[in-house]
DRENPAPA-500615 format. One record per residue (C-alpha): residue in three letters; chain; x, y, z. Coordinates in steps of 0.001 Angstrom, whole numbers, plus 524288, in hexadecimal, padded with zeros to 5 digits. Example, Ala and Ser with C-alpha at 12.3 -4.5 7.8 and 13.67 -1.06 7.14 Angstrom:
BEGIN
   res   chain      xx      yy      zz
   ALA       A   8300C   7EE6C   81E78
   SER       A   83566   7FBDC   81BE4
END
This chain:
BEGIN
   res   chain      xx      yy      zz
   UNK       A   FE265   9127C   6152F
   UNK       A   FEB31   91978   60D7F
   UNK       A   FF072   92852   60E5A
   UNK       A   FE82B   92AC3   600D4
   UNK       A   FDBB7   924CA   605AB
   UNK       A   FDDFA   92CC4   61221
   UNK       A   FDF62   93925   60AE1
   UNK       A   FD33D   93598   60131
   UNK       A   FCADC   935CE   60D7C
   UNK       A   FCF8B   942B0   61299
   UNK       A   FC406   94997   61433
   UNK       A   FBDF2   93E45   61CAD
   UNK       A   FC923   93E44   625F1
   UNK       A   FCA4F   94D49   62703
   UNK       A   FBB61   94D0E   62CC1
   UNK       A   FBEE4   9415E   63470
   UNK       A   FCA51   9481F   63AAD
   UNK       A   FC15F   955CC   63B09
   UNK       A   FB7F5   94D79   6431E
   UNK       A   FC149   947FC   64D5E
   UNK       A   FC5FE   95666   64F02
   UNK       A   FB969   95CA2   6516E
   UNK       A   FB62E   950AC   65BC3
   UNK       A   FC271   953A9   660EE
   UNK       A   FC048   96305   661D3
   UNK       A   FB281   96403   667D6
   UNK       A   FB6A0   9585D   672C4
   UNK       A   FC163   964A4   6764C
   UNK       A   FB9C3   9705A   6723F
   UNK       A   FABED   97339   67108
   UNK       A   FA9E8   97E51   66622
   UNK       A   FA175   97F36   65B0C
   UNK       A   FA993   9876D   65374
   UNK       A   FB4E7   98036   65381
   UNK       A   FADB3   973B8   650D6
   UNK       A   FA869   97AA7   64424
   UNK       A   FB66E   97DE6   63FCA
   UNK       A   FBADC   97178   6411A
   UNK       A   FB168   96BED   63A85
   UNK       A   FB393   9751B   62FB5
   UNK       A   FC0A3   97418   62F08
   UNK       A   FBE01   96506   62D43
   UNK       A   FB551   965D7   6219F
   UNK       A   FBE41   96FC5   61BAF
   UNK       A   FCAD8   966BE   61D80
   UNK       A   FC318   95C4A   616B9
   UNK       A   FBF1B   964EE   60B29
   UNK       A   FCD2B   96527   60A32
   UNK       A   FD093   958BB   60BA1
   UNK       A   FC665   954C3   5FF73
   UNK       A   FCC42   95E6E   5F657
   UNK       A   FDAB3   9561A   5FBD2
   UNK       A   FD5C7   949EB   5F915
   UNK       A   FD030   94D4B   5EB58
   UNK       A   FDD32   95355   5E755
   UNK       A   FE475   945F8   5EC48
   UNK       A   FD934   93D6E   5E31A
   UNK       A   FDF54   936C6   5D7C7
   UNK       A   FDA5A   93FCC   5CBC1
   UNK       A   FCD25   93CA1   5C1C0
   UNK       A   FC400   93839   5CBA0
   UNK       A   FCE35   9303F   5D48C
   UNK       A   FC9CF   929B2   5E1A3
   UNK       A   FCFA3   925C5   5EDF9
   UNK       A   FC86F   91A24   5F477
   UNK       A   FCBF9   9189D   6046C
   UNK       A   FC9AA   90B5B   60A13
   UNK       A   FC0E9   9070B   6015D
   UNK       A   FB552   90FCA   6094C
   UNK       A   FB7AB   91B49   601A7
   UNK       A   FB93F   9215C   5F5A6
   UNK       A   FC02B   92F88   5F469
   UNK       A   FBE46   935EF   5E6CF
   UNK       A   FBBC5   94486   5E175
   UNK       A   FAE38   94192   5E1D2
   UNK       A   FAC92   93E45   5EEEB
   UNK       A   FB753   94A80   5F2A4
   UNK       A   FACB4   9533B   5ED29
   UNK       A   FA142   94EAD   5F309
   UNK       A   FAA5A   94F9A   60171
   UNK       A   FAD72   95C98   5FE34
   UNK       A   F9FFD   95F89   5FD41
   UNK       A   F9B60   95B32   608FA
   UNK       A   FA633   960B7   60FDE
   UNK       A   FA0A0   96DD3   60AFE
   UNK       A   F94B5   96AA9   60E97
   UNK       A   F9893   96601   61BF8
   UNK       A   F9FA0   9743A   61E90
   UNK       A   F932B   97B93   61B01
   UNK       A   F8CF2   97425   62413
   UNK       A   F9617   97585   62DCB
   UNK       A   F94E0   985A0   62E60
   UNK       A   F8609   9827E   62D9F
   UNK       A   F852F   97A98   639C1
   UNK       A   F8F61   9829F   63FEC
   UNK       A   F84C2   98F5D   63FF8
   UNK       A   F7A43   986F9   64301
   UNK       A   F7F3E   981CB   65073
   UNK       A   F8648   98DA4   653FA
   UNK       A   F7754   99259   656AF
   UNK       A   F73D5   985A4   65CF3
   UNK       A   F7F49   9819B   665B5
   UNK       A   F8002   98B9F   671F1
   UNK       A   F8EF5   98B45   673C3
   UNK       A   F8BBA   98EFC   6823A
   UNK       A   F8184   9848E   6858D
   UNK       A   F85BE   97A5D   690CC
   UNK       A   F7FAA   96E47   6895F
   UNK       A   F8691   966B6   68053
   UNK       A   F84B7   9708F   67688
   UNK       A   F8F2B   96F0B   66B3E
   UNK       A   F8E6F   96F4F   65E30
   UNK       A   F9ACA   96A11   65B53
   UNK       A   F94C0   95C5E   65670
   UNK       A   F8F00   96202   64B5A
   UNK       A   F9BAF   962A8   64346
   UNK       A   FA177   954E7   649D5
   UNK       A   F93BC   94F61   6434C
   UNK       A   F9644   95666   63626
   UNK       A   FA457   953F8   633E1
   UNK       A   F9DE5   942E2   63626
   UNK       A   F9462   9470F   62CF2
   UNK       A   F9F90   94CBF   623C1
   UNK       A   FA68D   94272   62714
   UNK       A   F9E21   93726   62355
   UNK       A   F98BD   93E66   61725
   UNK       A   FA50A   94038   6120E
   UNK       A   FA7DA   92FEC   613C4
   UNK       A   F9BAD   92E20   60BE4
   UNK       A   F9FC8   935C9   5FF75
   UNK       A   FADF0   92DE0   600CD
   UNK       A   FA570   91FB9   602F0
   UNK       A   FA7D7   91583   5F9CE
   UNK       A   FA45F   909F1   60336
   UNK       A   F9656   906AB   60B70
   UNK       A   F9E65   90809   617CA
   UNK       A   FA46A   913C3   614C3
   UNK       A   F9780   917A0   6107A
   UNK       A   F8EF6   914D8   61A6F
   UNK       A   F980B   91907   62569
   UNK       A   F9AAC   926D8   61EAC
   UNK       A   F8A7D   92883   61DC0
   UNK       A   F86CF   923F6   62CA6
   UNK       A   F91EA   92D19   630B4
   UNK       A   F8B66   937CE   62A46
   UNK       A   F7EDF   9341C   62EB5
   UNK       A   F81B8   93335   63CC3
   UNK       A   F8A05   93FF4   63D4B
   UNK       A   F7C7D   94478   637B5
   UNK       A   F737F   93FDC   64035
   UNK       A   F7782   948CC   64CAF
   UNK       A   F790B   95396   64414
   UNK       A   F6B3D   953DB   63F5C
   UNK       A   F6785   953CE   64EB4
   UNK       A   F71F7   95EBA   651FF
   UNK       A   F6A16   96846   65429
   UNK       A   F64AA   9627D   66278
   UNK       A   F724F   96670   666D5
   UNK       A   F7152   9740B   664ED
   UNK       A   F6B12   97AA2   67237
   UNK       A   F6771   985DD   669AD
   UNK       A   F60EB   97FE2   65F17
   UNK       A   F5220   980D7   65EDD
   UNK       A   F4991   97613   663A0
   UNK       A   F422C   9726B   6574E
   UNK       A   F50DE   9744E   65080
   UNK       A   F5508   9682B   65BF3
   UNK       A   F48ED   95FCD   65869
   UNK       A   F4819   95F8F   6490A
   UNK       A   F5845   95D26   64A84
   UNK       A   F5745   9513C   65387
   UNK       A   F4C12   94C27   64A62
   UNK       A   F522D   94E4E   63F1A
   UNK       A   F5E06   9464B   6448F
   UNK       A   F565A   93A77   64992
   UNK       A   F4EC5   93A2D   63C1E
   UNK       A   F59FB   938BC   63373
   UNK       A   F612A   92F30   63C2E
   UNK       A   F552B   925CD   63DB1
   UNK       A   F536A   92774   62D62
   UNK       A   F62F1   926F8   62B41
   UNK       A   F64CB   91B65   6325C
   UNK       A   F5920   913D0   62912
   UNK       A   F61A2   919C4   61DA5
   UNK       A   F6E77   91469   622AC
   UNK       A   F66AF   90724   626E2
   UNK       A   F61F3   9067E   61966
   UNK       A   F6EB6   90AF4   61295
   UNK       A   F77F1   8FE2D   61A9F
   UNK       A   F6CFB   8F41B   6164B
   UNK       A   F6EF6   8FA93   6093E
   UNK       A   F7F73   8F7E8   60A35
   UNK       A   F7D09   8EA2D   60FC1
   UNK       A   F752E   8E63E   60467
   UNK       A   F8057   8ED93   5FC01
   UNK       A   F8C52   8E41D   60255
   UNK       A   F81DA   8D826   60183
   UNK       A   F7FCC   8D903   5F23E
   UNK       A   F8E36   8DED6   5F08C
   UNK       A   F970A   8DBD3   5FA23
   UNK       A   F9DAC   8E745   5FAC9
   UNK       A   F9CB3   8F593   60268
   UNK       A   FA4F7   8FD1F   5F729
   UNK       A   FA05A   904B9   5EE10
   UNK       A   FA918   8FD11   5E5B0
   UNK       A   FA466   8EFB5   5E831
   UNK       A   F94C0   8F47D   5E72B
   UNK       A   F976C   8F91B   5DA6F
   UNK       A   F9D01   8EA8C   5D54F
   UNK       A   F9096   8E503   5DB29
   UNK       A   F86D4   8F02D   5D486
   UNK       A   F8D84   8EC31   5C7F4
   UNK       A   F8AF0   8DFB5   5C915
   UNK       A   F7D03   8E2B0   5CEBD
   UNK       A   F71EB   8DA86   5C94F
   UNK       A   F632D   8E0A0   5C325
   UNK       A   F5874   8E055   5CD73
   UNK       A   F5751   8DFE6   5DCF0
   UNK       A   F6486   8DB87   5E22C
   UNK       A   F6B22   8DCF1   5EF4D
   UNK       A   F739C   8E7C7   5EB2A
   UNK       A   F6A48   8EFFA   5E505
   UNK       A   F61EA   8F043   5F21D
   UNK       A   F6D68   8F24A   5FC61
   UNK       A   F6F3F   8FF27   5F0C7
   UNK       A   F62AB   902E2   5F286
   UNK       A   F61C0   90338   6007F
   UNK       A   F6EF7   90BCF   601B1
   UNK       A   F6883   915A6   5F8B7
   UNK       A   F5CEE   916D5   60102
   UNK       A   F677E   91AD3   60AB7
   UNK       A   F6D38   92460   60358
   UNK       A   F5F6D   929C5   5FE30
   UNK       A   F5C4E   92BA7   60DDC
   UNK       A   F68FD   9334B   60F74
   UNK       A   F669B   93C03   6034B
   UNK       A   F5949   93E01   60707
   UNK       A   F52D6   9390E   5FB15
   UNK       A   F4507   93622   5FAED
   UNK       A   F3EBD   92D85   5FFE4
   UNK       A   F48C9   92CDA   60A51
   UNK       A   F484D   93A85   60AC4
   UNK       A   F4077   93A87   61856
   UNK       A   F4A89   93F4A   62281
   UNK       A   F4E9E   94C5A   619D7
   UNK       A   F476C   95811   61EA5
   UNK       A   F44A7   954BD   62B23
   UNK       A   F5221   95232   62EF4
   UNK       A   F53F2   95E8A   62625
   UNK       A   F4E12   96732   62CA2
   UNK       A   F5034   96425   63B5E
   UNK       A   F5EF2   960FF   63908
   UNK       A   F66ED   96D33   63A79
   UNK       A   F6892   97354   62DE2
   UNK       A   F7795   9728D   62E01
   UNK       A   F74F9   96277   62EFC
   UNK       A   F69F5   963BA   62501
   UNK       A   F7348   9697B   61B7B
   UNK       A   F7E67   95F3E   61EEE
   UNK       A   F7556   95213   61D67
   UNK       A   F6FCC   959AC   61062
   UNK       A   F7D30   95D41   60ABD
   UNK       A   F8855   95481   60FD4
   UNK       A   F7FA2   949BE   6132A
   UNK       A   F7912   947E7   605ED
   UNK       A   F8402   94C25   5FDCE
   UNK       A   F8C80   9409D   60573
   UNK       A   F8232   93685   6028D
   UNK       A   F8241   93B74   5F277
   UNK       A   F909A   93A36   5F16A
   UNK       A   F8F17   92CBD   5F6E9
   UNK       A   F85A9   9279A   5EEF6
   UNK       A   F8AF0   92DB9   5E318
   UNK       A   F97E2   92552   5E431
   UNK       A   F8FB3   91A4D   5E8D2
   UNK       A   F887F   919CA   5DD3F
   UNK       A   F94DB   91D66   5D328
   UNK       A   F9C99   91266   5D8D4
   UNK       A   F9317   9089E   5D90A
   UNK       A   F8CA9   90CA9   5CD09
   UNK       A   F7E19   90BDC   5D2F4
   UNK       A   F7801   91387   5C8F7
   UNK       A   F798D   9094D   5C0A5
   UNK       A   F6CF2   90245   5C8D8
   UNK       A   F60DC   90816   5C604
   UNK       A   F5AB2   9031A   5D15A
   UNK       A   F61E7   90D8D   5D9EA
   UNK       A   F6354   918FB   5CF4E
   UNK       A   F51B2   91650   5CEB1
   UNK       A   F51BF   91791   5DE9B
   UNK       A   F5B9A   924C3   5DD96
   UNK       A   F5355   92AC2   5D1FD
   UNK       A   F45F2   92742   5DB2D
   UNK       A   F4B19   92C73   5E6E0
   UNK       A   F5162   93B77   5DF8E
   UNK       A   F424E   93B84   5D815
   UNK       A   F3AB0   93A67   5E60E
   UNK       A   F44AF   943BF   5ED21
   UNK       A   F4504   94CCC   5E2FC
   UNK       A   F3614   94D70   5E2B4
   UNK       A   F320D   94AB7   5F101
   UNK       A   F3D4D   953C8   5F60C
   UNK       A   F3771   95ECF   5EFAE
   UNK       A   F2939   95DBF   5EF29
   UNK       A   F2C8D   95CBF   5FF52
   UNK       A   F356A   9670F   5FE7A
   UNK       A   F28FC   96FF3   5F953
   UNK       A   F2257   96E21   606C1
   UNK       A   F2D9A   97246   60FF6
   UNK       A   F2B85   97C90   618D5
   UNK       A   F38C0   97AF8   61E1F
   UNK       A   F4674   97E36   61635
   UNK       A   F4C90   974B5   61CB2
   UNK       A   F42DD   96926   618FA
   UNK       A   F4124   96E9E   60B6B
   UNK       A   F4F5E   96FFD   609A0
   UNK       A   F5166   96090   60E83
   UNK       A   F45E3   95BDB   602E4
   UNK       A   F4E43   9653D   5FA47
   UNK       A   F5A15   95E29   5FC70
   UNK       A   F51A6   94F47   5FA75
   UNK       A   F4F0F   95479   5EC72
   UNK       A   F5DD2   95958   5EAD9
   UNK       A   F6181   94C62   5ECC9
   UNK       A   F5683   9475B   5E3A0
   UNK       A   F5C43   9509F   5D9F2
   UNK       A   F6AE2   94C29   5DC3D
   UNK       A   F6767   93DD9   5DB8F
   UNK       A   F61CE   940D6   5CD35
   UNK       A   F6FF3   942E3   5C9DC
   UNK       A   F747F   93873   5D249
   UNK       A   F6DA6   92E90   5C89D
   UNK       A   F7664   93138   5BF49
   UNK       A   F8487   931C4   5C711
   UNK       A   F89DA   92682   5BF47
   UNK       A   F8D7A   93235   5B6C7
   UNK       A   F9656   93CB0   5B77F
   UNK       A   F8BBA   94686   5B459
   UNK       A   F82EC   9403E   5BF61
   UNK       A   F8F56   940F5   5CB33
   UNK       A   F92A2   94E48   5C6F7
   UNK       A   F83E1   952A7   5C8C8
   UNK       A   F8098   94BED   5D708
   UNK       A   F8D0C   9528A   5DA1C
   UNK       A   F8948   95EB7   5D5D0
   UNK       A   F7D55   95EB2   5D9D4
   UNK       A   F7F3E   95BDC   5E8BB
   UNK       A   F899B   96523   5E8FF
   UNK       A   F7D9D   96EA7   5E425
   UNK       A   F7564   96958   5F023
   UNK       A   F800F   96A92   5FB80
   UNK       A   F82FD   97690   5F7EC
   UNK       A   F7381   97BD2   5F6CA
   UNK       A   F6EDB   97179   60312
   UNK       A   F79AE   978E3   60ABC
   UNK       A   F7789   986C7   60840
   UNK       A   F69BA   9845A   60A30
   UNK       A   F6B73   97E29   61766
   UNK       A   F753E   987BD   61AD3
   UNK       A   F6A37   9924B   61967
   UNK       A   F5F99   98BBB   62019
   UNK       A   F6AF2   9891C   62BA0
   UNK       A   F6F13   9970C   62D5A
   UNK       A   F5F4E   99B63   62C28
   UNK       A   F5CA6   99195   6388D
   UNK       A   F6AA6   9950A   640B7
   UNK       A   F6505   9A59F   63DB0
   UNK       A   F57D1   99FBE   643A5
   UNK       A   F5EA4   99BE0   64F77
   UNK       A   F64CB   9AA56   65396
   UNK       A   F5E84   9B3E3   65D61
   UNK       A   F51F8   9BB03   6578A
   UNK       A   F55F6   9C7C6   657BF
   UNK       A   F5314   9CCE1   6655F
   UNK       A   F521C   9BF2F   66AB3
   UNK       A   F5A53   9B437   6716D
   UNK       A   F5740   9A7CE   66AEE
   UNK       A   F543B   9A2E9   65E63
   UNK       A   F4B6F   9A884   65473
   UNK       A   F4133   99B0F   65338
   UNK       A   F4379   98C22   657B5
   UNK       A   F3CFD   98886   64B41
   UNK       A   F447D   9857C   63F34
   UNK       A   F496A   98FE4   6354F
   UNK       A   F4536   9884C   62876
   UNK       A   F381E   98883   626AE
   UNK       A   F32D3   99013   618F2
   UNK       A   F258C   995A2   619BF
   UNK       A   F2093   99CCF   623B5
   UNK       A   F1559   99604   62C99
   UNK       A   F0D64   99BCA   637B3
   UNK       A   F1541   995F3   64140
   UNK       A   F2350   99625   63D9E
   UNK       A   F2726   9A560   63AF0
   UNK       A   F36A5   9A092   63CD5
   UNK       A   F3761   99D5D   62C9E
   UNK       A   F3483   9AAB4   6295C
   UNK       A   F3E01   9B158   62F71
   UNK       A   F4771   9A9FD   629D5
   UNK       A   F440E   9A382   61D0C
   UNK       A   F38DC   9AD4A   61772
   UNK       A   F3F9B   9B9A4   61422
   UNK       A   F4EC5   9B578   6151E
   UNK       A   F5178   9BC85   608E9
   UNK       A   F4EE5   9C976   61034
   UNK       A   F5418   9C549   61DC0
   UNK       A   F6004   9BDB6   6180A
   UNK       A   F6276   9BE48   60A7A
   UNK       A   F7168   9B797   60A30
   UNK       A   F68E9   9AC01   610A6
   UNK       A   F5E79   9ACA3   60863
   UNK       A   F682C   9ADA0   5FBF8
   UNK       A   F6E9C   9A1BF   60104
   UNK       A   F6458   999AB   6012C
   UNK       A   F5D57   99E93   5F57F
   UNK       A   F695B   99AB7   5EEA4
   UNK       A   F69C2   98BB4   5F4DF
   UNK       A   F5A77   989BB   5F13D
   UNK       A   F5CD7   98DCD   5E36D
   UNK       A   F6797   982B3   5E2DA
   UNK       A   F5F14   97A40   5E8DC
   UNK       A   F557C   97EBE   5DF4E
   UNK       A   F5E42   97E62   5D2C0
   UNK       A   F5E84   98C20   5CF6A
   UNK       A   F683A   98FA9   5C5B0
   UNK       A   F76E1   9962C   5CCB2
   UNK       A   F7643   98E58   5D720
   UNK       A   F7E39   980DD   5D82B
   UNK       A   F70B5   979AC   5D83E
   UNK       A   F6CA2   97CF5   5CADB
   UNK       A   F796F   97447   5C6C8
   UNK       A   F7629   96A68   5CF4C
   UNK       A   F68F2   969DF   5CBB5
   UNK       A   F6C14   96A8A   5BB93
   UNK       A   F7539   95F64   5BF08
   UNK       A   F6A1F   956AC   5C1D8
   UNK       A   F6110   95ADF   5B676
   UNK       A   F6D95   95734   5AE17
   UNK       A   F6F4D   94B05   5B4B7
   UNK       A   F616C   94699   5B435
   UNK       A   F6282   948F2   5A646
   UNK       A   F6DF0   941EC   5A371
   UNK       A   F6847   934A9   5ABC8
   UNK       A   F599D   937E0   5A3D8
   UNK       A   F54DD   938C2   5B1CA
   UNK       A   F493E   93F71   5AD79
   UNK       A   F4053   93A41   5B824
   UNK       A   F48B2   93FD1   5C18D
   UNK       A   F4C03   94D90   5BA1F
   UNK       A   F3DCB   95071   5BB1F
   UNK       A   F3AD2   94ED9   5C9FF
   UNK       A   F4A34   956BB   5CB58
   UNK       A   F420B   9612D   5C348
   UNK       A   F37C3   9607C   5CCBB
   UNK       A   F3D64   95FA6   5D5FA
   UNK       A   F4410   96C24   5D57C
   UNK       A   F384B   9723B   5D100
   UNK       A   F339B   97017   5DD20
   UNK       A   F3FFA   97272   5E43D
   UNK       A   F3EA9   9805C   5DE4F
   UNK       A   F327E   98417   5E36B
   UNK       A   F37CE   98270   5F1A4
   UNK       A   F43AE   988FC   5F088
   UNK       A   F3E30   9939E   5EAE0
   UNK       A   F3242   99526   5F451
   UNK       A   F3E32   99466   5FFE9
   UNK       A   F44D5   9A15B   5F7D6
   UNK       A   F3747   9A7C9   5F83C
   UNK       A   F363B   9A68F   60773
   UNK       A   F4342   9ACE4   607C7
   UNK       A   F3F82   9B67F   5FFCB
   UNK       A   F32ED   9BCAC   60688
   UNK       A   F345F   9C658   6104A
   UNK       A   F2E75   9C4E3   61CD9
   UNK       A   F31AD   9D26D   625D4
   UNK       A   F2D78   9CC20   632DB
   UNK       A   F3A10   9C285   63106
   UNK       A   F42F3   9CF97   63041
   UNK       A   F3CC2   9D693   6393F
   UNK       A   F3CF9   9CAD8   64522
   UNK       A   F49AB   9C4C8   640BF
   UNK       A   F52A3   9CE3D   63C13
   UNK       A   F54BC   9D02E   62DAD
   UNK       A   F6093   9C5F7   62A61
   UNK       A   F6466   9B662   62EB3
   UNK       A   F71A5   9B61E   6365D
   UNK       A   F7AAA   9AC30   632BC
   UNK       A   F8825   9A9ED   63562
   UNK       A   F9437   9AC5E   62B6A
   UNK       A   F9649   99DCC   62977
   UNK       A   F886A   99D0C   62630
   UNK       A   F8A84   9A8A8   61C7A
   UNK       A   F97D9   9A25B   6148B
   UNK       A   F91AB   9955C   615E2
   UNK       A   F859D   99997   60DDD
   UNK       A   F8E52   9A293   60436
   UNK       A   F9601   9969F   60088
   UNK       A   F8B5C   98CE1   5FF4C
   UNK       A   F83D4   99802   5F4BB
   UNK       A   F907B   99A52   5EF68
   UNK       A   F9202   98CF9   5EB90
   UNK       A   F8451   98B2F   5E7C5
   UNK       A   F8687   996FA   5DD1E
   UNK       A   F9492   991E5   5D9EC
   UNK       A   F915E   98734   5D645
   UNK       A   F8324   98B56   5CECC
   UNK       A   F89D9   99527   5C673
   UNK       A   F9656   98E7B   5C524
   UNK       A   F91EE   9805B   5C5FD
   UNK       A   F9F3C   97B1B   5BE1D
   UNK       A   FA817   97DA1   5CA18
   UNK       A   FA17D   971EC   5D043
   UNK       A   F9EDA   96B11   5C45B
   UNK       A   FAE7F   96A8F   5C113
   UNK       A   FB068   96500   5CFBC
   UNK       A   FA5D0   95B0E   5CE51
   UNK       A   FAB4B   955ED   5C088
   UNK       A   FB98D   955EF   5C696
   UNK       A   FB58E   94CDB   5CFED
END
């Protein structure tokens, strides 16, 4: 390898080296805090190291490809930098949330210090993906990604202060989306051998020779393709494979929620995005007919469902099924310049709105978990996201019904990330969601346009019934729990910068429009 394929993969050996540290730091020295600066410091060194290797690319859309495994361009640069953002955010996130958990003075095996060794893998192997241009590159950047995942979803059974129904609906959660994962990665490797058999080649480079030279009807190729997008339709949760999604939602911890919604979906797009560029698959209408079937059913199922949720955290996870629908509606036409430049757009839109909602719903549940006032433990073992108000479970309306009054930089916050998710005009998902309109037009996708119309139709009416239970007062909240939510300062700058950008970028969408197109 040579020293300018070593310095196009910068970023990938900075969070290599930032994992062999942190290994080496907590076998030494057990502390949380310093694990969580390292681990920043690691993600910030490879934000660096991105902007490096972009000013060392040859200009007007220049490439480096390393071995043959992957392929380093602007494009790929901007979709690491992304995640790398992302990956920070949820960093400070997970930082609050087992700070409340983990009792530094407990004689078990109590350490939190895993956490961030798991999410610097999952970083790590994310960040491989967007760079893939080869099935073994591929598949070994997504099962690293997945199995960094799978012990985070279950994390919270190591916290000896986390509630007992918190413990349960973690460890499920985990077990569910490792049985379902490993039918996905099963079914995605039968997909590849069928691939090499009609090809015989791994490259992206090689698959596209053999796709031009693909013949009309059933053929060999064409079903190994098929199968390997059922694969990538489990991992982006489209329907029908859609089944895993809120419950591993909502008994994850929210930090992981917003990590598999944000970095691990966004990783997956930016794969299949080059995948389908390089080997020009939308070219076969066999596969463009399954993508356009799959974004019309998620779109509509994800929010009819969503409609029903008592729980955020469920109804945020069928929210995100018909984001995706949304996104692939503009993915169906990424042969074109127009089409890249909207999925782009719009899944910078839904990190940015998936994490400052998550971030909310996170800070609500680590509040949940500190001393009632007057008391020693924590407020309610139940969980903090349910939205009406039943007989039996009072904890929701202390801290959903009324937040305006009790909380209203929370409340603000949130307000702000389900109008984005809504497409409200000012806010970054407006953009993203005129994008789509524009590109539906542009392909005559009209099928499609109309269920993304109804589809946020429908997506209104729950976002807007969530800002009315934030909006009602309910005095017995104030007068039992106090009359604000207590979160830390990282919670408070981390929330400022994710609206910030979400306003930025609604009112001034151009700034990222001028990045995108310089890519």
């Amino acid at each position: 390898m040579s020293a300018r394929e070593l310095h196009a993969i910068l970023p990938l050996l900075v969070l290599s080296a930032g994992i062999v540290v942190l290994l080496l730091q907590v076998s030494f020295r057990r502390s949380h805090l310093a694990a969580a600066a390292t681990t920043l410091i690691t993600l910030v060194a490879s934000i660096y190291a991105c902007f490096q290797v972009a000013a060392a690319l040859p200009p007007g859309g220049g490439s480096v490809a390393v071995t043959g495994l992957l392929l380093v361009d602007h494009t790929a640069l901007f979709f690491c930098l992304l995640l790398l953002l992302a990956a920070i955010a949820v960093a400070v996130l997970g930082f609050n949330y087992l700070k409340l958990r983990c009792n530094p003075q407990s004689t078990t095996d109590n350490y939190p210090e895993e956490f961030y060794i798991l999410l610097l893998l999952v970083m790590l192997g994310a960040t491989t993906l967007v760079f893939a241009n080869h099935f073994a590159s591929f598949f070994l950047a997504l099962e690293l990604m997945s199995l960094a995942l799978y012990p985070m979803l279950g994390f919270s059974v190591s916290g000896d202060l986390s509630p007992k129904g918190e413990q349960s609906n973690s460890l499920e959660a985990s077990i569910k989306y490792l049985l379902l994962s490993a039918l996905s990665t099963a079914l995605g490797l039968f997909g590849i051998a069928l691939i090499y058999g009609a090809s015989g080649a791994l490259d992206f480079g090689g698959i596209a020779a053999a796709v031009a030279q693909l013949p009309q009807g059933p053929s060999l190729m064409l079903a190994g393709l098929a199968l390997l997008l059922i694969a990538v339709a489990f991992k982006l949760s489209l329907v029908p494979f859609h089944i895993w999604t809120p419950d591993v939602y909502q008994g994850a911890p929210t930090p992981v929620t917003a990590l598999i919604a944000t970095v691990g979906k966004g990783a997956v797009v930016a794969l299949l995005l080059r995948f389908f560029a390089h080997t020009d698959l939308f070219s076969i209408p066999a596969l463009t007919s399954l993508l356009a079937i799959a974004a019309l059913a998620s779109m509509l199922v994800g929010n009819l469902l969503a409609l029903m949720q008592n729980n955020i955290k469920r109804l945020l996870a069928y929210s995100s099924i018909a984001h995706i629908g949304y996104l692939i509606v503009a993915f169906l036409i990424g042969s074109s310049a127009f089409g890249s430049e909207a999925v782009i757009y719009y899944l910078v839109a839904y990190v940015i709105t998936t994490l400052g909602a998550f971030a909310v719903v996170g800070l609500i549940a680590d509040s949940a978990l500190r001393p009632a006032p007057g008391g020693t433990g924590p407020i309610s073992d139940a969980a903090s996201d349910t939205l009406k108000d039943p007989v039996h479970d009072p904890f929701q309306r202390e801290f959903y019904r009324g937040l305006l009054w009790r909380s209203p930089w929370l409340a603000c916050c949130l307000a702000a990330m389900l109008l984005s998710l809504a497409g409200i005009p000012l806010t970054i998902g407006f953009i993203g969601k005129f994008y789509i309109f524009a590109a539906g037009v542009q392909g005559q996708l009209w099928l499609l346009l109309a269920a993304v119309i109804i589809g946020s139709a429908l997506g209104l009416f729950y976002y807007l019934r969530l800002l009315l239970t934030m909006v009602q007062r309910e005095s017995e909240a104030t007068a039992t729990f106090g009359s604000g939510v207590q979160i830390a300062i990282s919670g408070h700058l981390l929330l400022f910068s994710l609206t910030a950008a979400l306003l930025l970028f609604g009112v001034f969408p151009q700034i990222l429009i001028n990045w995108i197109n310089a890519l």
